[in-house]
N, C-alpha and C positions, 0 to 999 in steps of 0.2 A: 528530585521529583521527576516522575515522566509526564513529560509533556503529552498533552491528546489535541488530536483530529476534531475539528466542529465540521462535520457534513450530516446532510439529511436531517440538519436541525438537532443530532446529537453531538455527545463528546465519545471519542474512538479512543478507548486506551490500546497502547502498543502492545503487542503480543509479541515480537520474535527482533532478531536483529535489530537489537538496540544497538544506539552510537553514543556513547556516553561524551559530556558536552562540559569541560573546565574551564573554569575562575581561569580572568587572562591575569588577573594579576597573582593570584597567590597556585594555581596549577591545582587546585582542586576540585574536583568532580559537583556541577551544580545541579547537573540536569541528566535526563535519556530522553534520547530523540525517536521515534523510528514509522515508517508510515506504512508498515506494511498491514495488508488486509483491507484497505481501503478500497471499494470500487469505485475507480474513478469516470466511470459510464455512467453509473448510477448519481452519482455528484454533480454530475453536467446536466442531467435529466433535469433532476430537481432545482438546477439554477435555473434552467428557460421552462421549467412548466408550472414550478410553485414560484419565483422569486420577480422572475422576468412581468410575469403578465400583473402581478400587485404592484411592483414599480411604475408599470406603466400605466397603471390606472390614475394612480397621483399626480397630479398638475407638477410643474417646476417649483411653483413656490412649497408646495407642501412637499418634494424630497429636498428641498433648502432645511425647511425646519425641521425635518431630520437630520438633518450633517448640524446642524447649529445644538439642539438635543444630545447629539449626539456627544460634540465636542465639549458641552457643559456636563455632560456624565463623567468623563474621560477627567477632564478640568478637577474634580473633584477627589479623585484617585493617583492624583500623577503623582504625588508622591513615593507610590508603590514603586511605578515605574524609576524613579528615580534610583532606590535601592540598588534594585537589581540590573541597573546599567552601569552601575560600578563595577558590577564585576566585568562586564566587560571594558572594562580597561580607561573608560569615561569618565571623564572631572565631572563637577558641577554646570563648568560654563558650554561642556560639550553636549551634558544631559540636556539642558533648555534649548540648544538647538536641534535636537533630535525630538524632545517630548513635548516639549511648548511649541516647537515650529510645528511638529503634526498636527497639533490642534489646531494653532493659525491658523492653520489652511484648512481643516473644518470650517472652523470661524468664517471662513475669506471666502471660499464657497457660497455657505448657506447666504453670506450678503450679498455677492454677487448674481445668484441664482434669486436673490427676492427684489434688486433692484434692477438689474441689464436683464430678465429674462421675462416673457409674457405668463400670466396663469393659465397655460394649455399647457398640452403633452405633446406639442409640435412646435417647430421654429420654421419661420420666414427666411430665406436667404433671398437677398437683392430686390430687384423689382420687376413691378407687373412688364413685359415687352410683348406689344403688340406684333400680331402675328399673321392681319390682315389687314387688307387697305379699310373697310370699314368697320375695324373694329369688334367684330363679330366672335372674333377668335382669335387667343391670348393666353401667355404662359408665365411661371414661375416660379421658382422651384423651393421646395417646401425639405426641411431635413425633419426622419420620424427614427424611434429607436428602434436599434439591433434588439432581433427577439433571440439573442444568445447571453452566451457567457462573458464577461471579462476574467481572464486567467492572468492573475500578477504575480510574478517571479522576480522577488527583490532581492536585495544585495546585503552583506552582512554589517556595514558599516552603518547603516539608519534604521534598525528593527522598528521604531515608531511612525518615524517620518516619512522612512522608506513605503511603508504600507499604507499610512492614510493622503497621502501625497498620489497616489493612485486613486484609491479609494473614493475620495471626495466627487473626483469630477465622472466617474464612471455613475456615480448613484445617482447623483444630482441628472445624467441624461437618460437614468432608468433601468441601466443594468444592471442585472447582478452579479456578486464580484465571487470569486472564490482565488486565493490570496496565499502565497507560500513563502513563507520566510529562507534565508538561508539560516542552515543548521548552525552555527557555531554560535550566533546570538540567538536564538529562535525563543527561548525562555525570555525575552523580552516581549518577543513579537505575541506569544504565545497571550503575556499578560495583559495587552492591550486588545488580541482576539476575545479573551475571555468577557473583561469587561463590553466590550459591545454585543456579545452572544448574549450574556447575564442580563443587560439592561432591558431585553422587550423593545427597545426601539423601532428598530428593523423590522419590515415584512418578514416570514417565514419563506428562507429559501434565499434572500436579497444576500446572505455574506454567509461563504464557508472558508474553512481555512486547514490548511493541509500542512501536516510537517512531515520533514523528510523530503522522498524523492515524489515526485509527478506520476513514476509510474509510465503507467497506458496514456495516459489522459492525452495526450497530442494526438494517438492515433485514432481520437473519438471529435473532434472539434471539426467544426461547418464555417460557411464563408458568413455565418452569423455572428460568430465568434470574435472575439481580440486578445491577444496575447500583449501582454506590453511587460519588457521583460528589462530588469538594470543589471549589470555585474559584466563581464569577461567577455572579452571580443571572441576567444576562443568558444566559448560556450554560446553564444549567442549565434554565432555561425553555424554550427550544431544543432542545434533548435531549428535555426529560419531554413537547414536544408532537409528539415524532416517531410517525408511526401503528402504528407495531407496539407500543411502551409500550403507547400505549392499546387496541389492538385485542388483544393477550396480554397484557393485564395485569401488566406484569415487574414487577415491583419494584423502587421505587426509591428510593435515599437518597440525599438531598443535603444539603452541607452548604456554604453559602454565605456571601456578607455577613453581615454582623453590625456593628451600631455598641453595641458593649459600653459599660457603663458603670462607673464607682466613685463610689461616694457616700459623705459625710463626713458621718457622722451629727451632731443637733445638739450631743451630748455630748462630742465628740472634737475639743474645742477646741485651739488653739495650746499647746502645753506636754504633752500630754497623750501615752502612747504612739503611741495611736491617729490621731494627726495625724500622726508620724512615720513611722508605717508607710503611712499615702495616700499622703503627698509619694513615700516611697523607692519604691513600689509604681506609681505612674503615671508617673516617671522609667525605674523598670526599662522597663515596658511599651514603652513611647516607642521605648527605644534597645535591648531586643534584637531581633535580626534585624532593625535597624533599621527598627521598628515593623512591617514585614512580618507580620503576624501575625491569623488570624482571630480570636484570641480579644483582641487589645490594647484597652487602652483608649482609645477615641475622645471619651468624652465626661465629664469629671471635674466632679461634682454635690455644690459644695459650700453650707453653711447663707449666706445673704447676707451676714452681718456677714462670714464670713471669706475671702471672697471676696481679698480684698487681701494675706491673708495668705499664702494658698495661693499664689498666682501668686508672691509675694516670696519662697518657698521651696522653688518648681518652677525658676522664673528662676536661683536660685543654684546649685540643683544640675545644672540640665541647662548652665549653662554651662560649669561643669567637667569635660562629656563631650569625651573626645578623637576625634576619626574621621580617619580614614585604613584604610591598609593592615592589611588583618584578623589578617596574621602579627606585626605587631608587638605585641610584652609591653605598651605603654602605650596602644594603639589599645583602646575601651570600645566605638565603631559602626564598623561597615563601613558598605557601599554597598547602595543597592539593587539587584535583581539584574537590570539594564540601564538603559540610556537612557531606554529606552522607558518605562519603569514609572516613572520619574524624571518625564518630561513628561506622565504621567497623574494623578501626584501632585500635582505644580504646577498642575495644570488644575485641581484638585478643590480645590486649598488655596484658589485662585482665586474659586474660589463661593462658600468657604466663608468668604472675607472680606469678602460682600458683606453678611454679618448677622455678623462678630466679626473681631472689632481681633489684627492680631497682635501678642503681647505677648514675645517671646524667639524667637528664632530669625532669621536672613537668609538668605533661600536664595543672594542676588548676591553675600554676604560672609561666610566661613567659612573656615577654616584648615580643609589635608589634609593629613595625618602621612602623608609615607613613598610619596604617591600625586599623582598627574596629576588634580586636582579635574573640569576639562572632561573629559580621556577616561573617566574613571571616573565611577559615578554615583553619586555623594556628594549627599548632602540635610545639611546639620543637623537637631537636633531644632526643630520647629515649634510653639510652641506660641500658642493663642486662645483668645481670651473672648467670650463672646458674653454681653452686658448684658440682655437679653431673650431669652429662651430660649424661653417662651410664646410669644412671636409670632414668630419665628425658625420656620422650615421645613427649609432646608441642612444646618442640626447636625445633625438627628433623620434624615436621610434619603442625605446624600452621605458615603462612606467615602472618606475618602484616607486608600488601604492604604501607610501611610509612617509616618514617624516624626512624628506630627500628634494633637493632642489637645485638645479646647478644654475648658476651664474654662468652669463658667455655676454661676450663683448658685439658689436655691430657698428659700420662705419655708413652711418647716414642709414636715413629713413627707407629707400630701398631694400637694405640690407637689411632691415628689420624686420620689415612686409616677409621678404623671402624667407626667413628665418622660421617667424610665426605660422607660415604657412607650409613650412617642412614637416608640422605635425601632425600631417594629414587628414586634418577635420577634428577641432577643439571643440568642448563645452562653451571654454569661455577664456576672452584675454581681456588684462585690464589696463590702461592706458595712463599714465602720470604726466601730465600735459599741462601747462596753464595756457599754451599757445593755441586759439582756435584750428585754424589753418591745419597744425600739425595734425590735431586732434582728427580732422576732420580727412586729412591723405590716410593715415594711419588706415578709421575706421573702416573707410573703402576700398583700402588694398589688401586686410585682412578679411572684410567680412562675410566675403561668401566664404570661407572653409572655419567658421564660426558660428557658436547659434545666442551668443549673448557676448557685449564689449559694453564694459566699464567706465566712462570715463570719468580719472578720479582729481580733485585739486583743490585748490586750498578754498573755493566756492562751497563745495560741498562736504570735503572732508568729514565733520564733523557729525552730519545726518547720514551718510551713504552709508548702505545695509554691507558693503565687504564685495571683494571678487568673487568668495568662493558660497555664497549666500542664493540659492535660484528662489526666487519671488513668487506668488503664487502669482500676481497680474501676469509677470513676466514668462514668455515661452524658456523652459533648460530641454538644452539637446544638443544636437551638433551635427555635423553633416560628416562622411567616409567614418574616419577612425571611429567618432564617436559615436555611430551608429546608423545615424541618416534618420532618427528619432525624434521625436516632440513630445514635452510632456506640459504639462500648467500652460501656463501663457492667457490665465481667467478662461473666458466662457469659449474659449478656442478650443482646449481640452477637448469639450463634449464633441465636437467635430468627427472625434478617433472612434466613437460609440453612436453615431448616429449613420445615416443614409441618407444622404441628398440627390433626390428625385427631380426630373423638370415634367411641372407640374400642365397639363396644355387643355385649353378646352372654353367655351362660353364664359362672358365676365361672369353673367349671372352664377355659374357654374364654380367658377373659382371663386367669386366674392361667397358663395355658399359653404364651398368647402374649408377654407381658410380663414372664414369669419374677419374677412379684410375688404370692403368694398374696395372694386374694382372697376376702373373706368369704362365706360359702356352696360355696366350691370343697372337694375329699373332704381329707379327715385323716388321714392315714396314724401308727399309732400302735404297728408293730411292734416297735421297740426306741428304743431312746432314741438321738437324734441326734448325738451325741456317738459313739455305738459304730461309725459307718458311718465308712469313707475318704471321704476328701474327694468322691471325683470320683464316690462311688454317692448324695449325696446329692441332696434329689428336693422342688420344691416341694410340701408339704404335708405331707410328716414333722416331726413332732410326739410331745411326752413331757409328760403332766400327771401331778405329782406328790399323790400324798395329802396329803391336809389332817396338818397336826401343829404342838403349840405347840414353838418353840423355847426352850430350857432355858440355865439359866446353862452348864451339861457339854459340850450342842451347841456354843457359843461357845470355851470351854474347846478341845474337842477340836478345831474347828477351824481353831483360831490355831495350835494347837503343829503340825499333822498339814502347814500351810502356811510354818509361819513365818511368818506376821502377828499375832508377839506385839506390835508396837509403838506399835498401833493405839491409841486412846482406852478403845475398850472394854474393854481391860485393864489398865484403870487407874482403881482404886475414885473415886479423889478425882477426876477426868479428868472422870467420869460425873456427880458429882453437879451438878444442877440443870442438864446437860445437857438440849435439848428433843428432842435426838434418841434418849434411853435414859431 
């Protein structure tokens, strides 16, 4: 099939320079990609002058019941979605976290956006601060939306997730999104674009979607603008030193490499839950999406004595992972999603054996369930040790984005701090601790060059969503390597798509504009606020009642007058040595 373009409210088929796009697991051509003939002037128009001003006419709750519409249209088809991320190289339990977590977060949105948000099309930050001795004049600052674009450049490992995972909170603060997959999975992305163009939900103009290259489009973008971009620190660099970035100041989040880490605290000896859950925990990482993953763990930091242990309990469980063909019930890894990311893996495992011994795994010698191991790109899980991790450079600095992890030893919780922090700005580390104390040095000697910690123990083990799992509540990003980005983190998202102004001027004036009375603004005291219709009430109407002592009769009378007899307070012995009677 060739994939098409959703701009200007149509579908672009490809004309010329096609990229044709294979089955990771069986090396068969599924798809043609290509974006050429797109104007992408023309695309940016139509986001800020059709899409932009119909978003922002909608209150917050009503783009919530959009994102919530939305993801129950989506909800109803993911099945489709399902199919076709087999071929890229995706089990069952890897599809739900890519197509069922993108809806979550639809989901997770429109609830958030209908319960933590006001029904305006502005937000409040902080409070009123008085601005003079009598009150006269007073400020504070109010956030409103960007009248541009949001431009999203995802990464090939979440074709679902990766796009609505943006998506949500850019809508929800009123921008409009125009959204571009990477090419090698983009017939994912492409199916889930479809269905949202198809369904009518959306304003006209609020979502376009581009495959292929970008083109121009950078050289047309204003300081209205947001780029928020995930994949390759190399590329990401590229992008943020293009001169319109810096000459309109756009905004930009990126979220990139990352060599995440898990560390075995020293209390979380062999026998212990907590050594259970590291082992089970750096096995999952390894092997779903076959270790494709920005947040996986690369680098497993355990106390030195158990160095030997871990490996002897990493060794036995990753060797009872099955890979092959993603559709079958006993397949636990697919493939990575092409050759190509196959021989960049092997390069990197390559380095990475120049400072650590591989200890389980063969990439020449592996069993494929159900699949063409050459045509397909099948890795096993890899795993390394690295004996010296202090003097070692490659661990701390080369990601092979695969199913790749190396073990290294640390002598005391210093050395572990140091360690983690050689990664120069993670996603995320996850901590295996029952010890408070520990827990608690740890988090604060890692946490500034981190943008999420874990901690995990036999308290929680059984409900905690995983290390390598970003939340929609919770902020994923990370500070240096990983980009110096923020994404989700709930209604903080819309922050990256809004403008926060300080706001200055008479209460009366601010209590007008921001439909918030304001201390010093007039007090309207003609009848009590209750006696008005809804729709005659008026900031600054106001009822102060006379002073008077409450009586046991008051009480009396108005329980029975309500019917809240059943409350405490009518009840002698209820009351006594109550603190509240």
């Amino acid at each position: 099939m060739k994939l098409q373009s959703y701009v200007q409210g149509q579908w672009a088929a490809p004309t010329a320079n096609l990229t044709e796009i294979v089955s990771a697991v069986t090396g068969e051509v599924v798809a043609q990609a290509s974006s050429g003939g797109l104007d992408m002037k023309q695309a940016l128009d139509y986001a800020r002058r059709t899409g932009g001003p119909a978003l922002r006419r909608l209150t917050f709750h009503q783009r919530a019941d959009l994102l919530k519409k939305l993801g129950q249209h989506i909800t109803e088809r993911k099945d489709e979605l399902y199919k076709l991320s087999f071929m890229t190289g995706a089990t069952r339990t890897d599809n739900m976290i890519d197509v069922d977590g993108g809806i979550g977060t639809l989901f997770a949105y429109a609830g958030k956006g209908r319960r933590e948000l006001p029904n305006t099309t502005f937000l409040l930050d902080g409070v009123v601060e008085p601005l003079s001795k009598s009150v006269t004049f007073a400020g504070r600052h109010i956030a409103t939306t960007l009248q541009g674009a949001a431009v999203h450049i995802n990464a090939f490992n979440f074709p679902c997730w990766g796009m609505l995972e943006k998506l949500a909170p850019a809508l929800l603060a009123g921008v409009p999104v125009i959204t571009k997959p990477a090419t090698v999975t983009s017939y994912v992305a492409h199916a889930v674009a479809r269905m949202i163009a198809d369904s009518g939900i959306l304003p006209a103009g609020a979502f376009q979607f581009v495959i292929g290259s970008t083109g121009d489009l950078f050289d047309h973008l204003t300081c209205q603008d947001v780029v928020s971009f995930t994949g390759s620190a190399e590329t990401s660099q590229t992008l943020q030193r293009h001169p319109v970035i810096a000459r309109e100041s756009v905004r930009f989040i990126a979220e990139r490499d990352s060599l995440n880490s898990a560390i075995l605290a020293p209390d979380a000896a062999p026998g212990t839950p907590e050594f259970d859950l590291f082992v089970k925990e750096v096995v999952k990482e390894m092997t779903i999406k076959a270790g494709q993953k920005c947040t996986a763990i690369r680098r497993a930091m355990v106390p030195s004595g158990h160095v030997d242990a871990v490996i002897t309990a990493l060794r036995e469980k990753l060797g009872k992972i099955t890979i092959g063909d993603p559709q079958l019930e006993n397949v636990r890894m697919g493939s990575l999603v092409g050759l190509s990311q196959r021989r960049d893996v092997l390069s990197h495992v390559a380095t990475l054996r120049g400072e650590a011994e591989l200890v389980s795994g063969d990439p020449d010698n592996f069993t494929v369930e159900g699949a063409d191991a050459k045509r397909g790109a099948f890795l096993p899980p890899l795993l390394l040790h690295c004996a010296d991790p202090r003097r070692a450079a490659s661990v701390h600095e080369v990601e092979a984005f695969g199913p790749v992890c190396t073990v290294m030893g640390y002598d005391g919780l210093d050395d572990a701090i140091a360690l983690a922090n050689r990664g120069g700005g993670s996603l995320v580390t996850s901590l295996y601790t029952h010890d408070i104390r520990t827990a608690a040095d740890l988090s604060f000697g890692i946490g500034t060059f981190h943008g999420r910690l874990v901690v995990i123990d036999r308290d929680c083990g059984k409900e905690q969503t995983g290390h390598g799992s970003p939340m929609p509540q919770m902020v994923h990003g990370g500070p240096g390597r990983a980009g110096g980005g923020e994404e989700l983190g709930g209604i903080r998202s819309l922050q990256h798509y809004m403008q926060r102004t300080a706001l200055q001027g008479s209460p009366t004036m601010l209590a007008g504009i921001t439909g918030s009375w304001t201390k010093g603004a007039p007090v309207v005291e003609e009848k009590h606020p209750f006696r008005y219709h809804f729709d005659d009430l008026a900031i600054g109407q106001n009822f102060t009642s006379k002073e008077r002592t409450i009586t046991l009769e008051d009480i009396e009378h108005f329980a029975h007058f309500t019917g809240d007899t059943f409350y405490a307070h009518m009840d002698e012995e209820a009351t006594k040595g109550h603190p509240f009677f």
